[in-house]
C-alpha positions as CSV (number, residue, x, y, z in Angstrom):
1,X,10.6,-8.9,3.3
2,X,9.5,-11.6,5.8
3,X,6.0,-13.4,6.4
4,X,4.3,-15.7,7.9
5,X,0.9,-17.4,6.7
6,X,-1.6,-18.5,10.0
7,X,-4.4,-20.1,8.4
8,X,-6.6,-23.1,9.9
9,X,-6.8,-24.3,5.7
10,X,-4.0,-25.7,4.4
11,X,-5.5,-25.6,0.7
12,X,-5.7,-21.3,1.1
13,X,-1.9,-21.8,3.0
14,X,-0.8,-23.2,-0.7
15,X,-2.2,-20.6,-2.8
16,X,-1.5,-17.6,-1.3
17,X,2.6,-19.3,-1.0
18,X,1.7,-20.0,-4.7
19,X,0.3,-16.2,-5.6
20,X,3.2,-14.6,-3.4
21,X,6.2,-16.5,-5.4
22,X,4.0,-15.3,-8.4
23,X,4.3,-11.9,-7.8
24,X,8.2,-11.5,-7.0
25,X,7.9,-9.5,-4.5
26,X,11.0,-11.3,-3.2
27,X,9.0,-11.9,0.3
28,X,10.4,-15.0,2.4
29,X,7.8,-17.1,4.3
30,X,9.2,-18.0,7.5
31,X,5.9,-19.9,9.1
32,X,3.0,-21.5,7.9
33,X,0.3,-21.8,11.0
34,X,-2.8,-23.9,11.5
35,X,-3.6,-22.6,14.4
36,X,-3.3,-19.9,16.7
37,X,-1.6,-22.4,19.2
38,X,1.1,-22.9,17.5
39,X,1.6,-19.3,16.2
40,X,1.4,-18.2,19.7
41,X,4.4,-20.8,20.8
42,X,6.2,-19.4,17.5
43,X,6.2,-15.9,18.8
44,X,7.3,-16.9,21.8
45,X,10.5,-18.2,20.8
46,X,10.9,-15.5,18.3
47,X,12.4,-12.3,18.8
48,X,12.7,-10.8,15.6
49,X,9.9,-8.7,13.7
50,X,8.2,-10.0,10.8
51,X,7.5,-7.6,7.6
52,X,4.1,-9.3,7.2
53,X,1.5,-11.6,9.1
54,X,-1.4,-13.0,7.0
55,X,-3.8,-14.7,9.0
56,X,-7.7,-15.5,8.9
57,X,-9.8,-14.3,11.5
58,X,-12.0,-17.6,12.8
59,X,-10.1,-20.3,14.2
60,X,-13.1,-22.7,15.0
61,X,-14.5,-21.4,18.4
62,X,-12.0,-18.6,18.4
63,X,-11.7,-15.3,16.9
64,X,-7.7,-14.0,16.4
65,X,-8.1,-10.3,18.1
66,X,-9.6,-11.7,20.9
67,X,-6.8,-14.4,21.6
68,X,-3.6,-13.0,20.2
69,X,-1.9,-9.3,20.4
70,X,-0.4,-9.6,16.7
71,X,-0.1,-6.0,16.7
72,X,2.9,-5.8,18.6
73,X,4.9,-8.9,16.5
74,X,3.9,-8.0,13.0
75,X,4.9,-4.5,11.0
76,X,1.8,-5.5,8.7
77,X,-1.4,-7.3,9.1
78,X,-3.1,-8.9,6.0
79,X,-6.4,-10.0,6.5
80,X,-7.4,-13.1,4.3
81,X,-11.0,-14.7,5.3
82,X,-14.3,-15.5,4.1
83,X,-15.6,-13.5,7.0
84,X,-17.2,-9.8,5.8
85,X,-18.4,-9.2,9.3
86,X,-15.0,-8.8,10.9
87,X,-13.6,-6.0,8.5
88,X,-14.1,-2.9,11.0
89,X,-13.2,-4.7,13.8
90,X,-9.9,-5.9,11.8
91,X,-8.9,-1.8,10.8
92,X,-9.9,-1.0,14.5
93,X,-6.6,-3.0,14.9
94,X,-4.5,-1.0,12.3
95,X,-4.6,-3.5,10.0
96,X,-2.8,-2.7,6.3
97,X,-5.7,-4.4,4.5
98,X,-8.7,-7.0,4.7
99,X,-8.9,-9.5,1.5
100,X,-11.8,-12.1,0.7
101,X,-11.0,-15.4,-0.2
102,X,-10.6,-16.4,-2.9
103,X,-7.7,-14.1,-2.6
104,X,-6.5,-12.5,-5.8
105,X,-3.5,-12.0,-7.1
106,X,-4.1,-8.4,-8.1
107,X,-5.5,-7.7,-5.0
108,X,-2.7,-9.4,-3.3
109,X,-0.2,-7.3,-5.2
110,X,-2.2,-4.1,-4.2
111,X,-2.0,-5.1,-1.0
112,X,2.1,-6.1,-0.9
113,X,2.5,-2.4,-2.8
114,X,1.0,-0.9,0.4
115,X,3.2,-2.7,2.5
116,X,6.6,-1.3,0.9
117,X,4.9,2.0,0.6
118,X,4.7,2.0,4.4
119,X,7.9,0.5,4.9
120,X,9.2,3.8,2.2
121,X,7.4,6.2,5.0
122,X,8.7,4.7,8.0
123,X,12.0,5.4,7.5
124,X,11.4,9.1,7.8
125,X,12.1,10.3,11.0
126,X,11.6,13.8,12.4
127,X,10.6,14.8,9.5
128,X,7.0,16.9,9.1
129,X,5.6,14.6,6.3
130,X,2.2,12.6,6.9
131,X,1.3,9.1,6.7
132,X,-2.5,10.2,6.4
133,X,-5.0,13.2,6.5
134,X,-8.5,13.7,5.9
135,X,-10.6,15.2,2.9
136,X,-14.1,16.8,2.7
137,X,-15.9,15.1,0.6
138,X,-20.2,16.5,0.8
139,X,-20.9,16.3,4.1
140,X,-18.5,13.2,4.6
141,X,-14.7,13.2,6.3
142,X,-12.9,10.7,4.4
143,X,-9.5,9.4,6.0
144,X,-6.8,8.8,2.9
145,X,-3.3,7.1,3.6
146,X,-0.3,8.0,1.8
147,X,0.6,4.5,0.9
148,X,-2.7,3.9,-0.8
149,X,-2.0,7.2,-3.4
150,X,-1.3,6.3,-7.1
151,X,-0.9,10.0,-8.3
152,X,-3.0,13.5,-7.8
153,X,-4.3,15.9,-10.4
154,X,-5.7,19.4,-10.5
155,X,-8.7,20.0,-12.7
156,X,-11.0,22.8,-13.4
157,X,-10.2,24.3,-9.3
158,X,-10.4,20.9,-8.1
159,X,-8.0,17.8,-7.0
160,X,-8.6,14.8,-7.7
161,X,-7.0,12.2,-5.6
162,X,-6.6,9.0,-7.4
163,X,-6.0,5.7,-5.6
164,X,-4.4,2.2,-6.1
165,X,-6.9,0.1,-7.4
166,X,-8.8,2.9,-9.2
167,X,-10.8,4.8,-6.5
168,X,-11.3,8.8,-7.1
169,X,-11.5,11.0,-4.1
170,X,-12.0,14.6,-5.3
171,X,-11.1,17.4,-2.7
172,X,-10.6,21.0,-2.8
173,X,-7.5,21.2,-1.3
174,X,-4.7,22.5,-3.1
175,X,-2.0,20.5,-5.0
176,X,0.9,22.3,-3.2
177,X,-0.7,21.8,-0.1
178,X,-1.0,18.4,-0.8
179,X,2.9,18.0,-1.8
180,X,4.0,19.4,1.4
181,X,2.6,16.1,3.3
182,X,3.6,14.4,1.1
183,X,7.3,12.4,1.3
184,X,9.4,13.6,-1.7
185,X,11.7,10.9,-2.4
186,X,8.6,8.7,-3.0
187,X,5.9,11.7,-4.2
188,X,6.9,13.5,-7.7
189,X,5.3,17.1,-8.7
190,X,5.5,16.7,-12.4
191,X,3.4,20.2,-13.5
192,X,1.1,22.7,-12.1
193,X,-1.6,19.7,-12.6
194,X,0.3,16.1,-11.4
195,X,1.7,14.7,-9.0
196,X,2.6,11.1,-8.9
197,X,3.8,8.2,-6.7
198,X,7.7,6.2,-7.8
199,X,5.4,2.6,-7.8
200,X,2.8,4.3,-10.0
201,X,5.2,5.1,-13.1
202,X,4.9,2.8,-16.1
203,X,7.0,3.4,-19.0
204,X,9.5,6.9,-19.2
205,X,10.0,7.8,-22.4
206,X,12.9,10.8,-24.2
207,X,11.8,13.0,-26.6
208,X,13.8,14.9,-29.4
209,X,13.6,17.7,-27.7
210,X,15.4,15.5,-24.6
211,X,12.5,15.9,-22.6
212,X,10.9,13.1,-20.4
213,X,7.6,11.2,-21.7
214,X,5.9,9.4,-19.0
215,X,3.3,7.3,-18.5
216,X,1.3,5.8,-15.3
217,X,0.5,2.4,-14.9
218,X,-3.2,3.5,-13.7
219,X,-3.6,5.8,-16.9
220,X,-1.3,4.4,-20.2
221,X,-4.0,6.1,-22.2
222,X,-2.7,9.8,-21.0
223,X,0.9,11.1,-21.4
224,X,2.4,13.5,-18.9
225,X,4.9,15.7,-20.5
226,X,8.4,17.3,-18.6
227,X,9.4,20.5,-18.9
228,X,13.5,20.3,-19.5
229,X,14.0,21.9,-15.9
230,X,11.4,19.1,-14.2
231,X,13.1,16.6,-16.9
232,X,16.4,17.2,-15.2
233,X,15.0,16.6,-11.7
234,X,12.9,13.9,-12.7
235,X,16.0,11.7,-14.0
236,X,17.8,12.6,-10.8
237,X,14.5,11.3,-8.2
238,X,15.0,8.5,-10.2
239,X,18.5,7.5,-10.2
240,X,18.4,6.2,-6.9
């Protein structure tokens, strides 16, 4: 993937290109900015799209969204500031997340696991799955994307939608409703009770008995069992 880094402070410009080569996420910087001057004359004289733009919001006397359209040059906006005040504003935009310096690398990571997430989704075309939907939750409508699901669960006539990062949204919408929004060549229905996200696996272990042991990244402490017929199809999602 491509990026490019506008930041006004060169010391944050160094350690987020420090934290991505980190990570090894394979993600090739092609700018660092100082100003939104010069990012400006950059996408000016460059056609192609970039993967991701991470950029501060305050540039002395000037705020980003009201001087530059970076919506329409940039797949994926990461928002790194100091600035709280700017965050509703920033998703307004369609921005793929909003981090506080000092950035970290976990968050960071989160954030770059969004990004190919998104990039997994977009390639579908025509086809009837979602990239979000809304849950009930009290008297609250909660908006959840697709690329921010680690795995969902059914328990006790409830689903539990589990996110990256840890956040639990419960629901009462059915797991095989859920499934069909949901893209299957990312999205795996291991049981009556699980269904779980390719990024979210963390170790796949065989069993005597031939079947598939696995465990999420999210949950090491819990293992999720295959039957030998979702054994078969699970080795086949993942030989890709």
């Amino acid at each position: 993937m491509t990026a490019i880094i506008l930041d006004n402070n060169e010391t944050d410009i160094n350690h987020l290109s420090f934290s991505l080569k980190q990570l090894r996420h394979n993600i090739k910087v092609n700018g660092r900015f100082r100003s939104i001057d010069a990012f400006t004359e950059f996408c000016a004289t460059n056609n192609s799209k970039i993967d991701i733009i991470f950029t501060d919001v305050k540039f002395g006397s000037l705020n980003l969204f009201d001087h530059l359209d970076i919506v329409n040059f940039a797949e994926n906006i990461i928002i790194t500031t100091h600035h709280k005040d700017f965050a509703v504003h920033a998703f307004r935009h369609n921005v793929t997340d909003y981090l506080l310096k000092p950035v970290q690398v976990e968050q960071l990571n989160e954030s770059i696991l969004k990004v190919k997430r998104l990039k997994n989704i977009n390639k579908i075309n025509g086809l009837p799955y979602k990239s979000q939907f809304q849950v009930t939750v009290g008297k609250q409508l909660v908006m959840v994307k697709i690329e921010e699901i680690d795995f969902i669960e059914s328990c006790n006539k409830m689903t539990y939608i589990h996110l990256i990062g840890g956040k639990r949204i419960p629901c009462v919408i059915p797991l095989l409703t859920l499934e069909n929004k949901l893209d299957p060549e990312c999205f795996f229905r291991a049981n009556r009770q699980m269904i779980f996200h390719f990024d979210a696996v963390q170790t796949i272990e065989k069993s005597k008995s031939s079947k598939y042991l696995v465990k999420l990244k999210s949950n090491e402490d819990k293992v999720i069992t295959l039957s030998e017929e979702k054994s078969k199809a699970f080795r086949a999602w993942i030989d890709r």
